[in-house]
FIDRENVEX-116503 format. One record per residue (C-alpha): x, y, z; residue number from 1. Coordinates in Angstrom, 2 decimals, decimal comma. Layout:
BEGIN
((X Y Z) NUM)
...
***
This chain:
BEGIN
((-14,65 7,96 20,02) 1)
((-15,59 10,68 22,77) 2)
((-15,93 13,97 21,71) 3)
((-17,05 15,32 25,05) 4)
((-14,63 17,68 24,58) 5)
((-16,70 19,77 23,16) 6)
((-18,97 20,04 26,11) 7)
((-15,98 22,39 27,87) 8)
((-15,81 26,30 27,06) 9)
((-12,31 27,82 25,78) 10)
((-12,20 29,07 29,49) 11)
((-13,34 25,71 31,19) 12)
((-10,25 23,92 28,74) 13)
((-7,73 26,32 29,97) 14)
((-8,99 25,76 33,37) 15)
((-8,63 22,30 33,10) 16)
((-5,62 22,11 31,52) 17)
((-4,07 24,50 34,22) 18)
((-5,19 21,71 36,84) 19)
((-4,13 18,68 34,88) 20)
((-0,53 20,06 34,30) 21)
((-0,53 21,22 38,02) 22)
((-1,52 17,26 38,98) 23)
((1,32 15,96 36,48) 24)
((3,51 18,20 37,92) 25)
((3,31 17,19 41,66) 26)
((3,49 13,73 40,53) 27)
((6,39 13,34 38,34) 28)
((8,26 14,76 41,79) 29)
((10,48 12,34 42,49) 30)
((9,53 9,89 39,54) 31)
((11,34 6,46 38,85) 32)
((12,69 5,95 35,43) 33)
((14,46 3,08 34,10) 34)
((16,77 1,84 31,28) 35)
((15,34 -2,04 30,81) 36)
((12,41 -4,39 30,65) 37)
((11,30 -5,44 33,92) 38)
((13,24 -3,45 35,62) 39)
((10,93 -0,23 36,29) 40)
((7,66 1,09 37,62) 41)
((5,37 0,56 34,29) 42)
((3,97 -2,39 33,03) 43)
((1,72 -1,31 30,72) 44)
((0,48 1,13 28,12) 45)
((-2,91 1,35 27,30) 46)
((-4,22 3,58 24,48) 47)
((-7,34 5,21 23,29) 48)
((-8,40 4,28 19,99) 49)
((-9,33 7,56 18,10) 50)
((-6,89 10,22 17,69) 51)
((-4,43 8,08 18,81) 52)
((-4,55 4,65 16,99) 53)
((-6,34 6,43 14,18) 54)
((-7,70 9,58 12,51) 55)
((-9,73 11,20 15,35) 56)
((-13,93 11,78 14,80) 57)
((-13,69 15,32 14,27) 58)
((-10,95 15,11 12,13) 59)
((-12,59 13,02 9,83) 60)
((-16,09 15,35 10,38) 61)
((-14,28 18,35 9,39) 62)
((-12,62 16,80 5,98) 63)
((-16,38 15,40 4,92) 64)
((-18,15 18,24 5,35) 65)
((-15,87 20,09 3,57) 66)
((-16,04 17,79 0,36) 67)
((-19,74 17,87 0,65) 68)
((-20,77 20,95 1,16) 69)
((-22,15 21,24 4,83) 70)
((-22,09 24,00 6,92) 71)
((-18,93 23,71 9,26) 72)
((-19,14 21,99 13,00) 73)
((-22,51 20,34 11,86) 74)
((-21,53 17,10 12,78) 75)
((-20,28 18,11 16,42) 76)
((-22,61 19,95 17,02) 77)
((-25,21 17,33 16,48) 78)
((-22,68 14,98 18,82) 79)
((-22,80 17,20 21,66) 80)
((-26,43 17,62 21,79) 81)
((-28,06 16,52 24,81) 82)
((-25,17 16,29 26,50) 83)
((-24,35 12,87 28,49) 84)
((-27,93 11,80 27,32) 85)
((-27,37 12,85 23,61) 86)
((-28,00 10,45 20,60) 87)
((-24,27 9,75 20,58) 88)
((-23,67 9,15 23,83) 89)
((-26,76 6,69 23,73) 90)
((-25,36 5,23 20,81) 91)
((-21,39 4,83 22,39) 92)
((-23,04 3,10 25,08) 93)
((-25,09 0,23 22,78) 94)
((-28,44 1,50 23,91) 95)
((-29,25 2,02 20,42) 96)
((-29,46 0,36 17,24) 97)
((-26,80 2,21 14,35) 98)
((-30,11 2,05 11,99) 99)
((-32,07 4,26 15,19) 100)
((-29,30 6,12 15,61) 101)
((-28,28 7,38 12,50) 102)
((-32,19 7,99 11,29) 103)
((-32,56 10,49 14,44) 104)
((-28,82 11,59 13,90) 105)
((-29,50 13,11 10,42) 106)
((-32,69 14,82 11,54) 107)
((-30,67 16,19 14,20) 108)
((-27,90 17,30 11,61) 109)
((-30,81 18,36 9,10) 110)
((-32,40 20,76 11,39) 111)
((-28,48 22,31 12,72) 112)
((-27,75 22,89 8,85) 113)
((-30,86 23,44 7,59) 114)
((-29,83 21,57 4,98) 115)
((-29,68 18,09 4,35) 116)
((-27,13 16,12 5,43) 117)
((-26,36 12,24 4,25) 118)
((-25,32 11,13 7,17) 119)
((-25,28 7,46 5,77) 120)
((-22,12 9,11 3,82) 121)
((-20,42 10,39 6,35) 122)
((-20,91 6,88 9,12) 123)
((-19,41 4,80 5,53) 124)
((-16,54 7,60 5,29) 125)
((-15,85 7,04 9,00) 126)
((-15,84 3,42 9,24) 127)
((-13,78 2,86 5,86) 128)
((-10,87 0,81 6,06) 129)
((-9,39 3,88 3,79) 130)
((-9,98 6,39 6,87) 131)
((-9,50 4,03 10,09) 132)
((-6,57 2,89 9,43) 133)
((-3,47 2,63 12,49) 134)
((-1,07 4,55 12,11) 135)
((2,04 3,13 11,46) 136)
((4,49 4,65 14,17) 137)
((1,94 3,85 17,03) 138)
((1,79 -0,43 15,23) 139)
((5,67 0,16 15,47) 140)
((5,49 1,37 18,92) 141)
((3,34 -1,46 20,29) 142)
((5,11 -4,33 18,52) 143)
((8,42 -2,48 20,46) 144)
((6,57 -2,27 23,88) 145)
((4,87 -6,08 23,32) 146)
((8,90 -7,28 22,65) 147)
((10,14 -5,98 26,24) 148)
((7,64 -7,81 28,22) 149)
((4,72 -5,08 28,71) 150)
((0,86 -5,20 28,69) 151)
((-1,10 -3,44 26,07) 152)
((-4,72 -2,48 26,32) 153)
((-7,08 -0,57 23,63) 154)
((-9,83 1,76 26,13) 155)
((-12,06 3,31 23,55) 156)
((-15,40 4,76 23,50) 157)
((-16,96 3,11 20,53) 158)
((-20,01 1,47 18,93) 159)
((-22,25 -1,51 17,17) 160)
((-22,08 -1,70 13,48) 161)
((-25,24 -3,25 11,61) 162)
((-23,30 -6,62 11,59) 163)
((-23,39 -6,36 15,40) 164)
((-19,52 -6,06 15,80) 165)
((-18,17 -3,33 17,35) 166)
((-15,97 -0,89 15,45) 167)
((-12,59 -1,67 15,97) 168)
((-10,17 -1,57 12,89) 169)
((-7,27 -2,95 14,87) 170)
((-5,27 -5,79 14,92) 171)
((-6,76 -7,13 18,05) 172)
((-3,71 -9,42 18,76) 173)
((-1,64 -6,51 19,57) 174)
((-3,71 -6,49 22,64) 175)
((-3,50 -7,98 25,68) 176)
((-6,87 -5,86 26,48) 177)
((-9,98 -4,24 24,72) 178)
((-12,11 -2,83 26,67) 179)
((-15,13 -1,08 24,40) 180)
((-17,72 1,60 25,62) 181)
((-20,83 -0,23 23,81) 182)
((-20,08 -3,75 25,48) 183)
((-19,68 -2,34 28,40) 184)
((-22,59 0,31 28,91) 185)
((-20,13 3,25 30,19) 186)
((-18,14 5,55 28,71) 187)
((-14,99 7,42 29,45) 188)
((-13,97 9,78 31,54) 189)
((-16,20 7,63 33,85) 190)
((-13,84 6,02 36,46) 191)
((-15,61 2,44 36,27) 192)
((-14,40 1,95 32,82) 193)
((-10,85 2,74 33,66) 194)
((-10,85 0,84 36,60) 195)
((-12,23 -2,13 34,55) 196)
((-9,65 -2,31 32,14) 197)
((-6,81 -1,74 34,81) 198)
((-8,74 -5,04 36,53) 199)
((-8,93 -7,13 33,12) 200)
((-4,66 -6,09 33,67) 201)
((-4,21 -7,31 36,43) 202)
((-2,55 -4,04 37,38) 203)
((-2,30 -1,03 39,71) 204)
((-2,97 2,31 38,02) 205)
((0,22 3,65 39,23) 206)
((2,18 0,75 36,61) 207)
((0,19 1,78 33,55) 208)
((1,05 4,98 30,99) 209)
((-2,82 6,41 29,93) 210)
((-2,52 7,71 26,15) 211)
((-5,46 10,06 25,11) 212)
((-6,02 12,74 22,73) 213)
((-9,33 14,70 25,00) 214)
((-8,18 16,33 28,51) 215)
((-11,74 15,14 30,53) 216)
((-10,51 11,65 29,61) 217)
((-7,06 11,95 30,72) 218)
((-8,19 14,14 34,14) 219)
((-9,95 11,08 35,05) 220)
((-7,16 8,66 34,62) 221)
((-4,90 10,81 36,46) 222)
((-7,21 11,31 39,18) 223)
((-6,77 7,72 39,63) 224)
((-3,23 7,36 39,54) 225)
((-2,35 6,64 36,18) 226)
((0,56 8,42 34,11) 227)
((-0,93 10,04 31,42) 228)
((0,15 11,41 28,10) 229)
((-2,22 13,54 25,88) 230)
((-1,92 12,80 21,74) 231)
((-1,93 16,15 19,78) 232)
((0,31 14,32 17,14) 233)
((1,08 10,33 17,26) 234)
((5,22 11,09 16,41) 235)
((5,39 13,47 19,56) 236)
((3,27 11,25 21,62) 237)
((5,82 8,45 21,16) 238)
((8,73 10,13 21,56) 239)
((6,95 11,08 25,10) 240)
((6,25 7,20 25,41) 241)
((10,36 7,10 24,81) 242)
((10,91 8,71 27,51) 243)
((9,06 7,35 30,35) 244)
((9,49 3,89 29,67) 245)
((13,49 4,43 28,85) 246)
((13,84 2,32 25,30) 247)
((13,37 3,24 21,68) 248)
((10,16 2,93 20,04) 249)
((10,54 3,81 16,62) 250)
((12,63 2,94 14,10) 251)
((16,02 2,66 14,42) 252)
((17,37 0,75 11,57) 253)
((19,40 3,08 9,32) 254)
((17,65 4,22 5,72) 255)
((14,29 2,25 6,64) 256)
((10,65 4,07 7,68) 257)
((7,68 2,80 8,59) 258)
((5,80 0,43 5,86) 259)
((4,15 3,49 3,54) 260)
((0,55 3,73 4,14) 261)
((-0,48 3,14 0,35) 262)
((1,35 -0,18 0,65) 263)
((-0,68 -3,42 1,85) 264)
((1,47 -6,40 3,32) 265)
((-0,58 -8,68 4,88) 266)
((1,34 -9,52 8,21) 267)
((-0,38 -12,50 9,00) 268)
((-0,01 -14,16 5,59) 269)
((3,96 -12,90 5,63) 270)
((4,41 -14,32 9,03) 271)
((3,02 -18,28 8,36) 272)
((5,62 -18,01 4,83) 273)
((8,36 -16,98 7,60) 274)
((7,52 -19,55 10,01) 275)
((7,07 -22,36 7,64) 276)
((10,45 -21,22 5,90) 277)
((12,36 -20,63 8,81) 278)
((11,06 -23,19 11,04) 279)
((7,96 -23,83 13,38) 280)
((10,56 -22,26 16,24) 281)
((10,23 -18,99 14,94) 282)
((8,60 -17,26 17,66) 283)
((8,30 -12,95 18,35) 284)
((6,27 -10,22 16,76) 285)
((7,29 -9,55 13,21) 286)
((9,11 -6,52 12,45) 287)
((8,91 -4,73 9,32) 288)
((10,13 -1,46 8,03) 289)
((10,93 -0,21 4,02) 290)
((13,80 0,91 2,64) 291)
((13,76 4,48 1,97) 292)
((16,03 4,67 -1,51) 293)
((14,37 4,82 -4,36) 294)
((14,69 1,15 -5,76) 295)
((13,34 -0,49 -8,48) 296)
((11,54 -2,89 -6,35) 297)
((10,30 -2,15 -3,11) 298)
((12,70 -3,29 -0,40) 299)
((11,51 -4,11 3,31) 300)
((13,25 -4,98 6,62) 301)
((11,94 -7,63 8,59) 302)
((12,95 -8,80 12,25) 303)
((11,43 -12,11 13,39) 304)
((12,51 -14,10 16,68) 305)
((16,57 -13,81 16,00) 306)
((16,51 -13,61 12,06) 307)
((16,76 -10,31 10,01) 308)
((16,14 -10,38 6,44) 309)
((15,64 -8,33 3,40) 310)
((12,59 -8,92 1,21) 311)
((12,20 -7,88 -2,30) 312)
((8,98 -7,60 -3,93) 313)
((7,69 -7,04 -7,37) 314)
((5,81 -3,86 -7,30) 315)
((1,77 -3,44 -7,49) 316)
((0,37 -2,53 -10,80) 317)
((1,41 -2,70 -14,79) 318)
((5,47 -2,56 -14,74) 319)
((7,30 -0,99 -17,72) 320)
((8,71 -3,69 -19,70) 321)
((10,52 -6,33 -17,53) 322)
((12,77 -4,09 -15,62) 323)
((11,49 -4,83 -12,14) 324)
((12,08 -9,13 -12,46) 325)
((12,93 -10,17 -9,01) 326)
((12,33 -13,77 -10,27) 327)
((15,00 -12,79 -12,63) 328)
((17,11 -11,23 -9,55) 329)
((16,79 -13,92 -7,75) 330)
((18,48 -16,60 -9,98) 331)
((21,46 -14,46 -10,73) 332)
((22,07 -13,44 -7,06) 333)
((21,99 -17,21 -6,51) 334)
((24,36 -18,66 -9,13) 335)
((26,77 -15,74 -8,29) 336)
((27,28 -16,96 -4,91) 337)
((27,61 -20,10 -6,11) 338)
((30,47 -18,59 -8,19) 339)
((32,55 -16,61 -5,03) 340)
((31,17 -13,34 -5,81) 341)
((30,04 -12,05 -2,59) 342)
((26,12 -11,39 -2,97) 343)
((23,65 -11,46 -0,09) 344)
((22,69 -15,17 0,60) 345)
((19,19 -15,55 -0,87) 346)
((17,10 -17,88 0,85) 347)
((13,82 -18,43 -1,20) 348)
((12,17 -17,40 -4,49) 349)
((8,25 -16,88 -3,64) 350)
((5,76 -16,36 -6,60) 351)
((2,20 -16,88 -5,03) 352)
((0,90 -13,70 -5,13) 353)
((-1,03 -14,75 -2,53) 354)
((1,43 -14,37 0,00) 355)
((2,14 -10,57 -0,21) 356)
((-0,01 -9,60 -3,35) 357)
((3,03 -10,06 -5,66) 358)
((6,39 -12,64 -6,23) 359)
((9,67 -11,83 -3,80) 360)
((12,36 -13,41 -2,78) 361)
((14,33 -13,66 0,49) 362)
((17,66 -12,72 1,58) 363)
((19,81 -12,09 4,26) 364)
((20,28 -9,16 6,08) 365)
((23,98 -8,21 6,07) 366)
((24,74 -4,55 7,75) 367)
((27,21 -2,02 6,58) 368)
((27,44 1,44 5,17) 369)
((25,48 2,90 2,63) 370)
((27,20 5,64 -0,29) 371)
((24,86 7,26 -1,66) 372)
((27,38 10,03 -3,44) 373)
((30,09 7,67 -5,22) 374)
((32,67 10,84 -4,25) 375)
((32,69 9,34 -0,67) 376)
((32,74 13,05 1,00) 377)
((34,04 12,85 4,63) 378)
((36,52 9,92 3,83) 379)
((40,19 10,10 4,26) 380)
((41,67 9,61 1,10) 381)
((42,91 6,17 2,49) 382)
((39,58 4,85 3,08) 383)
((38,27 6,02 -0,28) 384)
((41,37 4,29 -1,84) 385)
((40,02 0,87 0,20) 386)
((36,24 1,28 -1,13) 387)
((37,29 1,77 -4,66) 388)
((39,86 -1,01 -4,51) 389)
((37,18 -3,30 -3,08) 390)
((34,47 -2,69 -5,32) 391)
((37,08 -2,82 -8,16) 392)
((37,49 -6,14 -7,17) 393)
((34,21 -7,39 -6,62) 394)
((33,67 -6,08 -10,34) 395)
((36,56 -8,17 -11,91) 396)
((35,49 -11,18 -10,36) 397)
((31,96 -10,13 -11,66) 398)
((33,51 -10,32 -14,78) 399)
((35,40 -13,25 -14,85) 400)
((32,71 -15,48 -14,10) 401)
((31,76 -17,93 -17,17) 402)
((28,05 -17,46 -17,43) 403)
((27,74 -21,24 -18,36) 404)
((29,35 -22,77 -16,13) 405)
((27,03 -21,50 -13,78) 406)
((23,87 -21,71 -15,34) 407)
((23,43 -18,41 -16,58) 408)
((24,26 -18,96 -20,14) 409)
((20,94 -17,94 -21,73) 410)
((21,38 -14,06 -20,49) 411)
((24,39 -14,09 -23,57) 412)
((21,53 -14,08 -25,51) 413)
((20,04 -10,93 -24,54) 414)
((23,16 -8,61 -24,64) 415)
((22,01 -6,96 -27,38) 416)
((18,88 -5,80 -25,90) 417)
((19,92 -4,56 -22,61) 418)
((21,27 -1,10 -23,17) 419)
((18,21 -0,40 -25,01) 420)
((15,48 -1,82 -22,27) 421)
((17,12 0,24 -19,75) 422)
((17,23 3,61 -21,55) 423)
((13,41 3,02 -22,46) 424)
((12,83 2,05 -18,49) 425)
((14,27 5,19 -17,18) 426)
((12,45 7,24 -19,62) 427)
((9,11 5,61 -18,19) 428)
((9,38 6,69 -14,47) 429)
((10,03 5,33 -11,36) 430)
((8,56 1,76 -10,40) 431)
((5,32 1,48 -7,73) 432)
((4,56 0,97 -4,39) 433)
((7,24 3,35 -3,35) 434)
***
């Protein structure tokens, strides 16, 4: 939560900047890199928490006082006051109360604007679980780094809520270490906090990657022999990350992205399911990535110990008519394979909403090639000829199955009404939680 960058003139940052590269430069001389787990010089990463994890402070400073109306760099300005003895850094530190802090904070910010500010608006704004929220290619990047056998640590200058909790909107079991300014009375870029956290690791600095988004703070973990990386954008910080520790840490699973923002799965709840489903030996982080077609139901990628599955999901919200049925999906997927049509094996029907927020069902994960344009451009004609021949079969066996015989006899009943349902469904729109 530092903003101490602000203390430095434009001149003083170039400065700065020239010497950090200048460091990095001598360093990487010579540097080691390496191809597996265990098998090179870094065993850890350790990250800062904002602008790296999450939104940065003045990022989130600059949006509010936009939508309210207050005079530009207020905030910051009232941050930087006072300098290493400011309200903030007081406040970073846990010498003060948030109910002290934020009554002499908007007197501070009253008297810079000369307006007033609600800074009770802005602390709720910050803290939201709508604004602090990880971003999803740095939870990706952990859960990668966590699977090959390497530390993690959260360093973070940060602060007491009312509740007296500190503010940390993370997941803190993606951590081997958290090491907070306000429990621990110093603040980066002050060497004893780095060198407390490399301690709690159980690690020389020279076997830990730094990541930070203010130079002071990575200046001061290079001085002490850390590799650092500084986090103008998450995506290019990780693809960075990529290439010092020598594995992928994004997704690589073909048509998948990250799980969208918008969308809540709650891991933890999703990951006792799995392991009572699957079998108390179900051990490993839990991978999960969506789909990136445009489905009727959202469709997600998970990876848990040595299983990979597909899970299918009713979406969030009011659906249009009963399109969107996975229950419905479910049960004909199931008797088809029952049949000798090839389907995906489906492994479990789930409608507590309480799970996931809505019904799904379970299948397995088969891999293969996606056509997305049913021309098949870039084929030879011979392997467009074996496509079509082998979905031509796959329909006529489709076909040929007798609906009661397998338990499927009731859907005779609502011929009628298909053709009609689905014309009225695709003049609605697009289903949710895409």
């Amino acid at each position: 939560m530092c903003i101490g960058w602000l203390f430095q003139s434009s001149h003083l940052q170039r400065a700065w900047r020239a010497a950090f590269l200048k460091h990095n430069q001598c360093r990487h001389q010579g540097a080691l890199r390496w191809t597996h787990s265990g098998g090179g010089p870094y065993r850890a990463v350790i990250f800062d928490m904002s602008g790296v994890l999450i939104p940065s402070l003045g990022r989130v400073a600059a949006e509010w006082e936009v939508q309210n109306h207050i005079p530009s760099g207020t905030i910051l300005k009232a941050f930087i006051s006072g300098g290493e003895n400011g309200l903030w850094m007081k406040f970073m530190r846990g010498e003060t109360t948030k109910e002290d802090f934020l009554q002499e904070f908007g007197r501070l910010c009253s008297e810079i604007s000369k307006t007033s500010v609600p800074v009770d608006s802005f602390f709720s704004v910050l803290t939201s679980k709508e604004v602090a929220k990880q971003f999803p290619v740095m939870t990706e990047a952990i859960t990668r780094i966590r699977a090959k056998g390497l530390k993690t640590a959260v360093l973070s200058n940060n602060f007491y809520l009312s509740n007296g909790k500190s503010f940390l909107p993370l997941d803190r079991k993606q951590f081997d270490v958290v090491v907070e300014s306000c429990q621990e009375g110093v603040c980066k870029p002050d060497p004893r906090i780095y060198k407390l956290c490399l301690q709690r690791l159980s690690l020389q600095p020279s076997e830990s990657i730094f990541l930070d988004h203010l130079e002071q703070n990575l200046k001061a973990a290079a001085s002490l022999g850390l590799h650092t990386i500084k986090v103008n954008d998450p995506e290019t910080a990780v693809k960075e990350l990529e290439a010092l520790l020598g594995f992928t840490l994004r997704t690589v699973m073909p048509n998948t992205r990250p799980v969208s923002e918008t969308v809540d799965i709650p891991k933890d709840s999703l990951e006792k399911y799995l392991k009572d489903l699957l079998g108390t030996q179900t051990t490993g982080p839990l991978e999960l990535l969506q789909f990136d077609h445009r489905l009727s139901s959202p469709t997600y990628y998970i990876k848990v110990a040595d299983y990979q599955l597909l899970l299918k999901k009713k979406p969030s919200g009011t659906l249009f008519l009963p399109a969107c049925t996975v229950e419905r999906e479910f049960r004909i997927m199931k008797a088809l394979a029952n049949a000798g049509v090839p389907v995906l094996k489906v492994l479990d029907l789930c409608e507590d909403p309480r799970v996931i927020g809505t019904p799904f069902y379970l299948m397995e994960y088969c891999p293969g090639l996606i056509y997305k344009d049913p021309s098949l451009p870039g084929l030879e004609s011979s392997q467009r000829w074996a496509i079509y021949t082998a979905m031509n079969r796959v329909l006529c066996k489709i076909h040929s199955v007798d609906l009661e015989a397998i338990g499927l006899g009731d859907y005779r009943k609502q011929e009628g009404r298909l053709l009609g349902r689905d014309m009225q469904c695709l003049g609605r729109g697009p289903a949710r939680d895409q």
